[in-house]
C-alpha positions, -999 to +999 in steps of 0.1 A: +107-060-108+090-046-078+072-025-099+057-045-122+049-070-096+026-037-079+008-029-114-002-065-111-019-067-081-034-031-084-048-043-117-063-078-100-077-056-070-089-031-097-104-060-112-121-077-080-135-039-073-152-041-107-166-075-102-179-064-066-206-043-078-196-016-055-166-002-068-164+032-056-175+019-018-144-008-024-122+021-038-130+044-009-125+017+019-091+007+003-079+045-001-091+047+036-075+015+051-041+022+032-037+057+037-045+049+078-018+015+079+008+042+062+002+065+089+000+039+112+034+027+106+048+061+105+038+068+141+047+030+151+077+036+136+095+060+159+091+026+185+105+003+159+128+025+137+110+015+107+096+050+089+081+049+050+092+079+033+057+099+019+059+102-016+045+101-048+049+062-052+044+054-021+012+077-015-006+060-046+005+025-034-012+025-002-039+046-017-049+019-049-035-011-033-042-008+003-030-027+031-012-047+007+004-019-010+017-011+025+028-046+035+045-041+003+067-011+007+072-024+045+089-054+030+105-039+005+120-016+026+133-043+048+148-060+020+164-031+013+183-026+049+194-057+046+218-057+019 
């Protein structure tokens, strides 16, 4: 399910990129901000106990998706711990 609720919204972002007239500026920014909140969370992470593994699927989420793709695996993760 949480899958096909990230192909969604990389497709609507992928979409709104299009529509911009500046996609590959968009693209880069996104890649940028994504792979930065990933890293940020990482290092914040040894505060809070909260650490993203670095994989494939989460690499490519932060990298298409962004900061949401991030909020996304943060929350999923959380989920996760809790049951």
């Amino acid at each position: 399910m949480f899958m096909g609720v990230l192909v969604v919204c990389s497709f609507v972002i992928f979409i709104s990129y299009i529509k911009s007239g500046k996609f590959l500026r968009s693209l880069f920014l996104s890649t940028f901000y994504g792979l930065s909140s990933l890293f940020a969370v990482n290092l914040i992470g040894s505060f809070t106990g909260l650490h993203l593994c670095v994989n494939l699927f989460s690499l490519l989420c932060s990298c298409v998706s962004g900061m949401p793709g991030v909020i996304f695996l943060v929350v999923t993760d959380l989920i996760s711990r809790l049951s």
